[in-house]
N, C-alpha and C positions, 0 to 999 in steps of 0.2 A: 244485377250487372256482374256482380263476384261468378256466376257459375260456369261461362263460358271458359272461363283461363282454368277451373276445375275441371271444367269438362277436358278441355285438352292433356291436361298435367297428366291426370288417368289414362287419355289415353295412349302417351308417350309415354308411360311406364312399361306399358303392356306391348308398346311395340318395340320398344328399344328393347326390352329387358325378358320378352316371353313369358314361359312358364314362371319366373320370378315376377315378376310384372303382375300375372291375375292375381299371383298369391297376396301379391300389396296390395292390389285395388280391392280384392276380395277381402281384406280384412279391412282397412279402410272403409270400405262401403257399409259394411255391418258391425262395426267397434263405435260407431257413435249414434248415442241412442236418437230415434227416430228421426234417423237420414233416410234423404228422401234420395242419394246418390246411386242411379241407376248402374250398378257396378254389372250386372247382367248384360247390358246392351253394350259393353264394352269387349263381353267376353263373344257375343254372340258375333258379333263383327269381326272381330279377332281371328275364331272360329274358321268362321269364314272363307277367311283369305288365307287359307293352309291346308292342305290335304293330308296329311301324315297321321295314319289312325293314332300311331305311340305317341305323339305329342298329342292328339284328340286327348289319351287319356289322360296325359300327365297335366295337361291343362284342368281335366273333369276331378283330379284327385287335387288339383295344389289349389283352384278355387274354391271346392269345400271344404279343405285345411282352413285355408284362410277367413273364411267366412264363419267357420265353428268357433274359431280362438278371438276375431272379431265378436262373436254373440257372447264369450265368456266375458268379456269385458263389458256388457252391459248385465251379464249378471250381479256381476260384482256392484254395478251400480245399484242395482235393486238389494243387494245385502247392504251399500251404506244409507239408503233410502229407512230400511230396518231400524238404525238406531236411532232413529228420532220418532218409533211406533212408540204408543202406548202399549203397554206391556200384555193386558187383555186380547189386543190387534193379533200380538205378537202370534200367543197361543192359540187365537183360533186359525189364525193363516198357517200353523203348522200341523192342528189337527187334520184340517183342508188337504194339506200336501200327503199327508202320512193313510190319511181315507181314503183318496182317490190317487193313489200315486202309480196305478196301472195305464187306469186311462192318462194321466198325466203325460207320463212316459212315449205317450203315441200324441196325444195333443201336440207337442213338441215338437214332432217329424213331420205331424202333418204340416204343420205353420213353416217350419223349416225349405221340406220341400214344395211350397208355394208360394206366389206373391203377397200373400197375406202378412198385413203390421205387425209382424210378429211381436217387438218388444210391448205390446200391450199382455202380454203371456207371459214372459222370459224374464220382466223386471220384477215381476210379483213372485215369481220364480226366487228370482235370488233373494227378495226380502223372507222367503218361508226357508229357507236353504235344504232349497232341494237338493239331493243328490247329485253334486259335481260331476260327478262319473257317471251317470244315466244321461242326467242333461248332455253333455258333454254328447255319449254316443250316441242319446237321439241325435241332436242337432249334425252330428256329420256323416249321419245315415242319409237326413234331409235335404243339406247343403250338396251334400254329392248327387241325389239324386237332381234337384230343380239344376245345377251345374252343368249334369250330363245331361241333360234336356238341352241346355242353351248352346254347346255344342256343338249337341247329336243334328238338333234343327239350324240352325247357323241365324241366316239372314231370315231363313224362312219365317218363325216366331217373333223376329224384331217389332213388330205391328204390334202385338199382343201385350210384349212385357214394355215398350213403350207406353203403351193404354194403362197401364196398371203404375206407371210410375211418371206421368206425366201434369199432374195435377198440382198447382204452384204453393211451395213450402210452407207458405204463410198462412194458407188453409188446412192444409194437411199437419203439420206440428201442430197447433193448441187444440184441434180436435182428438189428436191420438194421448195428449198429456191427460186433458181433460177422461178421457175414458179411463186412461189407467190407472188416474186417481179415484175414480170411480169404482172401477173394479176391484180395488184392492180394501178401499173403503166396505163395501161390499160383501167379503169373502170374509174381511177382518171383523168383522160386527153379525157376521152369522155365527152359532152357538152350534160349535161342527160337534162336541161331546152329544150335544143333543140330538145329534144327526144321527151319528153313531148309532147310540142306542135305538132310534128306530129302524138303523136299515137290519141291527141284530134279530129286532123279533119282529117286526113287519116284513121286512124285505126292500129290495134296493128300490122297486117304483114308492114306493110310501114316500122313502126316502127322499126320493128325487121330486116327487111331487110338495113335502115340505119346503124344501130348498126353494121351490119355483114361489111358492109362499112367503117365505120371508125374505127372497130377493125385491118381490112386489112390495111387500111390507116396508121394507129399507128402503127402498127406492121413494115410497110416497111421503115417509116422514122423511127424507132428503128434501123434498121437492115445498113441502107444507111448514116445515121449520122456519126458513126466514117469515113467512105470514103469523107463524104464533109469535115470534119475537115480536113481531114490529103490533099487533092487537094487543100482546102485555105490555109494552110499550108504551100504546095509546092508554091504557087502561090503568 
């Protein structure tokens, strides 16, 4: 029942207030981690009802402003997430970031520039503390880009990013929690030194096919650990 007086508050921001206005809802929308607040359909309505290309852009540059410095702020969440790792966690989630930190880098824009949950990426992000400054210029190469989409197409796309952000909170949070504790669990209990050394003298598919190996591995003693408790238990 709360989201309807949200839904409006956003988008009297946006029309009272214009270009100031996206920059709010656009950080707003993406400063708390896994909102499901469709700040896009606000912009693309917005959009819309204005013809003037130089305001098109200042809108396409002040929503990805706001939307990048909104995602820093769930990094930060994922760096205080950090100190409550175990110290082990800590160092393999930073071998992780330091090993793959190319593709990383584009990981980030991809997620960025699409509808895609991104803070299941971005929070495990700040608990390895990735690169401030990389992060940071993926995410508003990204931000700018899915922005100037919603835009460039106005009303036209509303369907689309609707469909992709229309499914009810109470579903959509504990499955997105739930994976990124997974994920991070995951990452943090793979032995990326030992990654290392084999993509040095194998090569990067050994490598990767490893990985795909002990993610399975991880995954089934996740999955078979409450049954040995509860058989030693019995036992």
């Amino acid at each position: 029942m709360y989201y309807l007086p949200i839904s409006q508050a956003l988008s009297w921001l946006i029309y009272h207030y214009g270009v100031l206005g996206v920059f709010i809802v656009s950080l707003i929308g993406n400063a708390i981690p896994y909102s499901t607040i469709p700040y896009l359909i606000f912009i693309v309505l917005y959009s819309g009802s204005i013809h003037d290309p130089i305001l098109h852009t200042m809108i396409t540059f002040a929503g990805g402003l706001g939307a990048t410095i909104g995602k820093v702020i769930v990094y930060y969440f994922g760096w205080g997430i950090r100190q409550v790792l175990p110290e082990n966690m800590k160092e393999n989630l930073e071998l992780f970031t330091k090993l793959f930190k190319k593709s990383t880098f584009i990981t980030i824009f991809i997620f960025a520039a699409s509808p895609l949950p991104d803070d299941i990426v971005y929070i495990p992000l700040g608990a390895t503390k990735y690169s401030l400054k990389k992060y940071f210029t993926a995410l508003l190469a990204g931000k700018i880009v899915i922005t100037g989409l919603a835009v460039f197409f106005g009303s036209s796309i509303e369907w689309a990013i609707r469909t992709t952000t229309n499914y009810p909170e109470y579903i959509t949070l504990p499955i997105l929690i739930v994976l990124t504790l997974y994920l991070t669990y995951v990452i943090g209990k793979i032995k990326w030194n030992k990654i290392a050394r084999i993509m040095s003298k194998k090569g990067f598919a050994w490598a990767t096919i490893h990985i795909i190996i002990e993610v399975f591995r991880i995954t089934i003693n996740m999955i078979i650990y409450p049954f040995k408790k509860i058989i030693k238990h019995l036992t």
